[in-house]
N, CA and C of each residue as an Amber inpcrd file, in Angstrom:
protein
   411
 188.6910000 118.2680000  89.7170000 187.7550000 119.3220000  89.3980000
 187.2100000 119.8860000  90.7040000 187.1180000 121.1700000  90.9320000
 186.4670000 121.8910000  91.8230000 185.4550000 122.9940000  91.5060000
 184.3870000 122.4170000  92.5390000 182.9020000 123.5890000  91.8300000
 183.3230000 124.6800000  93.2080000 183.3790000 125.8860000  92.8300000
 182.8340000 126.7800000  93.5500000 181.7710000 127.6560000  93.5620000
 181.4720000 127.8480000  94.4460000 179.8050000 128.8600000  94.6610000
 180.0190000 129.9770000  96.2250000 179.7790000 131.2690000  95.5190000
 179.4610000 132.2450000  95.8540000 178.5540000 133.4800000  96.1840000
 178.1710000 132.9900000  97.6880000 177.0080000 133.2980000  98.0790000
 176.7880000 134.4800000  99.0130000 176.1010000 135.5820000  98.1160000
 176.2100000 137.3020000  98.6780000 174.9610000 137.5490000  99.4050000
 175.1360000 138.0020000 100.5480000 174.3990000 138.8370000 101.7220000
 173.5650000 139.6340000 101.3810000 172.3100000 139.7710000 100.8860000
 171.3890000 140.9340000 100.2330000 170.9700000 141.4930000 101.1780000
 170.0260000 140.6250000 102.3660000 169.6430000 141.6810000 103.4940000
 168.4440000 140.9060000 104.6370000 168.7100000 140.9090000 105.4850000
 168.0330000 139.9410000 106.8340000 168.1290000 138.3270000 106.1540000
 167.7550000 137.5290000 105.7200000 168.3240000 136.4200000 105.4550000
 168.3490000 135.8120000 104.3230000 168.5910000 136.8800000 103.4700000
 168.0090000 136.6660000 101.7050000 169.5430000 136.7640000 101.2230000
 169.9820000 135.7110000 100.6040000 171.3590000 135.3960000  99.8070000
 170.8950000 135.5540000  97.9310000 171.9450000 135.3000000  97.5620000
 172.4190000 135.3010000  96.2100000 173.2370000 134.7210000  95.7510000
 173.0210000 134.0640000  94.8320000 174.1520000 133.5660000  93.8690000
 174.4210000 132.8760000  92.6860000 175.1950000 132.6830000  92.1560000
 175.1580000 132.6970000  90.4630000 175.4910000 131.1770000  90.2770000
 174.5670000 130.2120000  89.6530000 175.1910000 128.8010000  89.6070000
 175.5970000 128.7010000  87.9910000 176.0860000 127.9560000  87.4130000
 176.0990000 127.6710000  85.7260000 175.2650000 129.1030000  85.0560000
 175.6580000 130.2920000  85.1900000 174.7430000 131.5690000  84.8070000
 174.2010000 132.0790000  85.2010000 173.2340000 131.3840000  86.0850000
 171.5680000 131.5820000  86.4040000 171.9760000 131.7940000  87.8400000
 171.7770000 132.9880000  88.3360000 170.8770000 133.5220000  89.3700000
 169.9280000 132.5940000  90.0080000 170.2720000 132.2710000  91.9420000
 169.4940000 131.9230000  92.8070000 169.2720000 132.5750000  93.9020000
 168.1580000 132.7110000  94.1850000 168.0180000 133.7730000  95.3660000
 167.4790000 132.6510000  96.9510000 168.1170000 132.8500000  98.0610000
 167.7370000 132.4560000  98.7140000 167.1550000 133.0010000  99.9770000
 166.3040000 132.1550000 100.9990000 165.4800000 133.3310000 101.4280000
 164.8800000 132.1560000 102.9330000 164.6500000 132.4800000 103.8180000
 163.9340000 131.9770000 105.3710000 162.8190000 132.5100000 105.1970000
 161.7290000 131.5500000 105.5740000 160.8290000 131.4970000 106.2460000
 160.3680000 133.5450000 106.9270000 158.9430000 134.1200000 106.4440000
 158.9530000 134.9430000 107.1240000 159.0480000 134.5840000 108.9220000
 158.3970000 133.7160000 109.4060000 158.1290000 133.3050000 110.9320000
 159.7930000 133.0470000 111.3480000 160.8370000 132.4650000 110.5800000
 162.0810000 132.7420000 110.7360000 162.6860000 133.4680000 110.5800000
 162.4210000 135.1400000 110.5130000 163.0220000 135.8390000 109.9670000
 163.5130000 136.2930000 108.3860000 163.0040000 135.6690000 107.5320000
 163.1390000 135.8100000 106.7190000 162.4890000 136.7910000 105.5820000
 162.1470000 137.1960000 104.4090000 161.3420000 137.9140000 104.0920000
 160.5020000 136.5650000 102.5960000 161.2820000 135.2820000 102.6500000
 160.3850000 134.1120000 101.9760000 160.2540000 135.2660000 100.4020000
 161.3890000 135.0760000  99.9320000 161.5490000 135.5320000  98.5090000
 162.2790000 134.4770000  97.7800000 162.6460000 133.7900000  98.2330000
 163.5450000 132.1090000  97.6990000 163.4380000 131.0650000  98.4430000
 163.9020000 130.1450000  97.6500000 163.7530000 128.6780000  98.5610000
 164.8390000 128.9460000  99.7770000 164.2350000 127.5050000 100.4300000
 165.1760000 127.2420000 101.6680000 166.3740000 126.1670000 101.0250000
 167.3720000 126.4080000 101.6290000 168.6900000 125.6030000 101.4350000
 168.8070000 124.4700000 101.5780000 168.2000000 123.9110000 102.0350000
 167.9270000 122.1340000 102.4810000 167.1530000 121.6600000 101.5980000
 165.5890000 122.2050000 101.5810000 165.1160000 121.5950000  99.8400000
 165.9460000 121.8750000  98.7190000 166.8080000 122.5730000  98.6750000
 167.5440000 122.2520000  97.4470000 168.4190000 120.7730000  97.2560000
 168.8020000 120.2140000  98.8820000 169.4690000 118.6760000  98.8310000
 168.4780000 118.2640000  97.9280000 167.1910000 118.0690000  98.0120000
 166.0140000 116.9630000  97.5750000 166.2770000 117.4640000  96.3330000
 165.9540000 118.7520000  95.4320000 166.0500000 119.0490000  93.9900000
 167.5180000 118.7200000  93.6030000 169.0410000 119.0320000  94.2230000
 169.6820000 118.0610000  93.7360000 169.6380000 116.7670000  93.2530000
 169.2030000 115.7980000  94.2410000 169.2080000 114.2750000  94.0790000
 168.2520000 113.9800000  92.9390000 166.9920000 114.7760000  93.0900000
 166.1220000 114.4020000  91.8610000 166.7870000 115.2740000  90.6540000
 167.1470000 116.4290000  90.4830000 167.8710000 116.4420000  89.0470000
 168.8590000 115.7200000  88.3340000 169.8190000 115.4140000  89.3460000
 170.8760000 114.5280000  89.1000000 170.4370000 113.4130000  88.6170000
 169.5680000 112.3920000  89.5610000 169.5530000 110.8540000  88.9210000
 168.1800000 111.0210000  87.5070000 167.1700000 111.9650000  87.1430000
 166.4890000 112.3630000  86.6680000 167.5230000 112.4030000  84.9760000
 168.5890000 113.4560000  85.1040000 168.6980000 113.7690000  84.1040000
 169.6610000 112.4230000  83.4280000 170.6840000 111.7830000  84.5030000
 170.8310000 110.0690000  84.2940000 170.2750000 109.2990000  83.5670000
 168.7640000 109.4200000  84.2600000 168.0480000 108.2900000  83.7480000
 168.0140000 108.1950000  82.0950000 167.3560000 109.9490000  81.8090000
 166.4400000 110.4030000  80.7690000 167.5840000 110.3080000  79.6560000
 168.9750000 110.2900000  80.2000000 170.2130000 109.7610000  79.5230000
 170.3340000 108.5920000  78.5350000 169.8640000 107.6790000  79.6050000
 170.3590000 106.2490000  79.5160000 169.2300000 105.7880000  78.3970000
 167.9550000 106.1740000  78.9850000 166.8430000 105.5870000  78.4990000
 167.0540000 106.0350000  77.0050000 167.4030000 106.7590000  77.1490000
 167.3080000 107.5610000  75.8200000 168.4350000 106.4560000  74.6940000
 169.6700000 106.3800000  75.1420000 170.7810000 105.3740000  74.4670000
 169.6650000 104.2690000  74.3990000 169.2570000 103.8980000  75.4300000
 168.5500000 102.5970000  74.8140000 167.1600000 102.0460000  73.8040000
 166.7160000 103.6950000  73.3280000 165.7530000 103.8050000  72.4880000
 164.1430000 103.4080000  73.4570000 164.0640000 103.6550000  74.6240000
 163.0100000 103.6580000  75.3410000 162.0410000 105.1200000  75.1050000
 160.9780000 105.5310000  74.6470000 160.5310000 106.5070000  74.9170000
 159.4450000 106.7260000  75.6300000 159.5470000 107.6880000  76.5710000
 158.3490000 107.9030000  77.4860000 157.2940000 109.0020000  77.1740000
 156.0120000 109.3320000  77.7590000 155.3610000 110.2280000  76.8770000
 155.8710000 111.2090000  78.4200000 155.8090000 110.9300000  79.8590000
 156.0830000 111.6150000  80.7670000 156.8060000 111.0770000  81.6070000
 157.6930000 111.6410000  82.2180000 158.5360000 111.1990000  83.7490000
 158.6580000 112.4520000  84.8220000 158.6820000 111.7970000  85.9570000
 158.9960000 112.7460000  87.2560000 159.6090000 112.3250000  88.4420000
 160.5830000 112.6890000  89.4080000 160.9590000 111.8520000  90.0300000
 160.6440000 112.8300000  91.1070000 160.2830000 112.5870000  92.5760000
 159.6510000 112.5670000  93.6070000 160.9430000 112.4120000  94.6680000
 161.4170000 113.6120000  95.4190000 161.8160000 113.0820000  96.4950000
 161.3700000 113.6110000  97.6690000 161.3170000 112.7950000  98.6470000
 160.7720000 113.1030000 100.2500000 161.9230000 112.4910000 101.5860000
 161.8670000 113.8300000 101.7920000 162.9670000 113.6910000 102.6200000
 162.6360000 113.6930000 104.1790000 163.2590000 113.0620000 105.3620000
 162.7300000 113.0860000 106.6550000 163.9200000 113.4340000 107.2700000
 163.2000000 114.6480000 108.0400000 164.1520000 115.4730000 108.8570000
 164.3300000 115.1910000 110.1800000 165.3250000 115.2950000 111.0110000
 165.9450000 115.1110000 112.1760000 165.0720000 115.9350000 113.1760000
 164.5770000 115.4510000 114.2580000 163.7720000 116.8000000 114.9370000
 164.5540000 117.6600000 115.6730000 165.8590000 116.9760000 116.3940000
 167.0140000 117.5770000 116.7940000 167.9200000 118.2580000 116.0320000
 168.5260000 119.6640000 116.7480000 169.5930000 119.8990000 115.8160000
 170.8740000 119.9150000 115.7520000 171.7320000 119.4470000 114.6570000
 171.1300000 120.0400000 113.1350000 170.0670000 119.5290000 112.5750000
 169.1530000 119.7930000 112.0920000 167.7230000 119.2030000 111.2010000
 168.3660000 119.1880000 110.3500000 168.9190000 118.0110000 110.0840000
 168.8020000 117.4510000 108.7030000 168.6130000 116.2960000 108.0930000
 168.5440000 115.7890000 107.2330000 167.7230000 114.8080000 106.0520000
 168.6230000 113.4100000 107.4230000 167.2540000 112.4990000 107.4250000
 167.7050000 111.4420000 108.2030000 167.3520000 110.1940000 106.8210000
 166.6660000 110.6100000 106.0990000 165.6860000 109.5270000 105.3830000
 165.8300000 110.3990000 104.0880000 165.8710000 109.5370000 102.5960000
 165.6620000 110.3730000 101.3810000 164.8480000 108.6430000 100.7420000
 163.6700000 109.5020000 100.3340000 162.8480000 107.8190000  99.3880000
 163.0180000 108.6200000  98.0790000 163.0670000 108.1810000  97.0590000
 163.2080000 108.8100000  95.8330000 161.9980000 107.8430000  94.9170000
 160.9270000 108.7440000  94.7540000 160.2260000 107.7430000  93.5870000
 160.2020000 108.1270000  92.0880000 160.2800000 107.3030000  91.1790000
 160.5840000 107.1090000  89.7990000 159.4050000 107.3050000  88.9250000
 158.6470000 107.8280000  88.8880000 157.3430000 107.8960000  88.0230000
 157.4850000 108.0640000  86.2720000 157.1250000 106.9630000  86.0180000
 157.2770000 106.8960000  84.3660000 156.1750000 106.7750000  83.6160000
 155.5780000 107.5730000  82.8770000 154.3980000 107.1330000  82.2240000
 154.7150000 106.9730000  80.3220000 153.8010000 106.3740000  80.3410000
 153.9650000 105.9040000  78.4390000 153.5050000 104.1070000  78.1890000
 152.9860000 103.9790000  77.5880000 152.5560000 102.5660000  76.8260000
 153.5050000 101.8700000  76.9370000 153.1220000 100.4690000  77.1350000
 154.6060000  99.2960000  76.8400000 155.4100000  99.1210000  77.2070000
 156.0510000 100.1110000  78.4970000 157.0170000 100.6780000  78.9120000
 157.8770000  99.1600000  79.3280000 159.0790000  99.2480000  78.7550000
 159.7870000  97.6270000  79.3090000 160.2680000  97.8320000  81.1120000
 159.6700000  97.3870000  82.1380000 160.2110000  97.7480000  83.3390000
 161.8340000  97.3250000  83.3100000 162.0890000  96.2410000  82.9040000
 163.5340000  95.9000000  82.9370000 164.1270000  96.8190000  82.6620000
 164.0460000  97.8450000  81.4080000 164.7350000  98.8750000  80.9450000
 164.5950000 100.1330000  82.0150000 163.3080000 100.4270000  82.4150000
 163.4790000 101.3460000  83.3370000 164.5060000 100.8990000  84.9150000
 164.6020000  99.9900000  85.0480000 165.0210000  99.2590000  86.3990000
 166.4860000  99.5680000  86.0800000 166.8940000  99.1360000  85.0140000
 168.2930000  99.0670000  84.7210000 168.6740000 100.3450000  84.6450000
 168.2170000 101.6400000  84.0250000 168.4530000 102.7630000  83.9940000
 168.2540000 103.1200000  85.4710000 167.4320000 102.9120000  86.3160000
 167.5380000 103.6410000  87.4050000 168.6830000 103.0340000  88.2780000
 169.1710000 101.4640000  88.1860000 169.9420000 101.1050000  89.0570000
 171.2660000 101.9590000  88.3190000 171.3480000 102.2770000  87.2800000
 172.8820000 102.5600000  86.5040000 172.6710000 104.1020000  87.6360000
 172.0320000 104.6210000  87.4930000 172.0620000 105.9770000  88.0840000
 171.9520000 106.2940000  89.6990000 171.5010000 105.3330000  90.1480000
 171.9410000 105.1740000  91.9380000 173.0330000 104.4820000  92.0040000
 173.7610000 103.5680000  90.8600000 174.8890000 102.8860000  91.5210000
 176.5180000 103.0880000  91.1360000 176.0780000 103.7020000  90.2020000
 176.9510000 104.4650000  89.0810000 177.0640000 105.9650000  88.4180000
 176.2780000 106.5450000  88.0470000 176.6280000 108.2100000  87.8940000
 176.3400000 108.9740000  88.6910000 175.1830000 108.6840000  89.5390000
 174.5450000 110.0220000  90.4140000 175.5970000 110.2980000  91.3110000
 176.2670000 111.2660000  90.9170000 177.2740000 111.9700000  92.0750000
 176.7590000 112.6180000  93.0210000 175.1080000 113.3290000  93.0240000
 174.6140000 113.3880000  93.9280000 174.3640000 112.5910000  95.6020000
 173.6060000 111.1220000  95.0710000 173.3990000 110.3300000  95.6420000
 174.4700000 109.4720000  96.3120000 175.5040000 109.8610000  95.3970000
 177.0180000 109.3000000  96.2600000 177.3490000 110.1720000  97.2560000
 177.1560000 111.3800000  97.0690000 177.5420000 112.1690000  98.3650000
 176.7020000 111.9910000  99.4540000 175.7460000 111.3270000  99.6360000
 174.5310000 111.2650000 100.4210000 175.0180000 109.7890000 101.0430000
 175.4900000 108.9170000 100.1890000 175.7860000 107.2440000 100.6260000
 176.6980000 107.4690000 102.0490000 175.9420000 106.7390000 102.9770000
 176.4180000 106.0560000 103.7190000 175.8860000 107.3800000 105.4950000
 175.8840000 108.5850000 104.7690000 175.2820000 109.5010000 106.0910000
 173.6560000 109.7650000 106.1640000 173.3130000 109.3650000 104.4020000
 171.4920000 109.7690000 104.5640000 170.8140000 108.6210000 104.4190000
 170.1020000 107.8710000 104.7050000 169.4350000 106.6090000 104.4330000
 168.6980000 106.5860000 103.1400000 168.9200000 105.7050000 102.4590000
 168.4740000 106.3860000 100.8900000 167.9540000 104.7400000 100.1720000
 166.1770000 105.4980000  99.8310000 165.5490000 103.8720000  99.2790000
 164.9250000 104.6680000  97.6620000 164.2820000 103.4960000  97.2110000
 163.8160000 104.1440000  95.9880000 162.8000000 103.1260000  95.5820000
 161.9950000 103.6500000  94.5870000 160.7710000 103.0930000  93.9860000
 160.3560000 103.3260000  92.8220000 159.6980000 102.3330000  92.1280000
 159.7640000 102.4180000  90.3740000 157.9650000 102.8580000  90.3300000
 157.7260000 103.4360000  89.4020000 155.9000000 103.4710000  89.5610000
 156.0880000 103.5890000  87.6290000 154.8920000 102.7920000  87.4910000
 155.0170000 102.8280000  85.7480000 153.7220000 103.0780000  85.7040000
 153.3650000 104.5400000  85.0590000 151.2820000 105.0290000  85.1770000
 151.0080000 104.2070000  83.4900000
């Protein structure tokens, strides 16, 4: 399988492009030249990794009849000061809220999804340093 993406030149550093339908606009920093009408391209690594193992989880949990009243997953990424600036460090935290919550079940769902589906986080193994953390509110 091959994803392609096609990304059009609008004007000083503002791109375009069409993912699964939907329209993304991308955009620099005004102080970089930019005119800051879209995200930057690098926070999108971090919203990858958290959609990916996110929608995993909410997967799994789900097969296993766990229900939560809220979840969010948190990533923070640490950048290189040299360049290329990019992601040296990714912590990913797990925030689950709801009554009773079995941690075993959340643990197991999150390890299935860092060790096993997140194709995200596999592309990241072994060049980004990558930790994680469970929080149950």
């Amino acid at each position: 399988m091959k994803h392609i993406i096609d990304l059009h030149w609008l004007k000083n550093l503002t791109f375009d492009t069409e993912v699964d339908g939907h329209h993304l606009q991308l955009d620099a920093a005004i102080e970089d030249g930019g005119n800051d009408t879209g995200p930057r391209p690098k926070k999108l690594l971090l919203v990858a990794l958290a959609g990916c193992t996110a929608m995993d989880i909410i997967s799994i949990l789900s097969k296993m009849h766990v229900e939560l009243d809220d979840f969010n997953v948190i990533v923070q990424g640490d950048l290189l000061e040299d360049h290329p600036k990019r992601y040296k460090k990714m912590h990913v935290i797990y925030q689950f809220k709801g009554k009773d919550l079995p941690y075993d079940k959340l643990g197991k769902a999150v390890k299935l999804s860092e060790e096993k589906y997140c194709g995200v986080r596999a592309s990241f193994d072994g060049s980004i340093d990558l930790s994680s953390e469970i929080r149950v509110i």
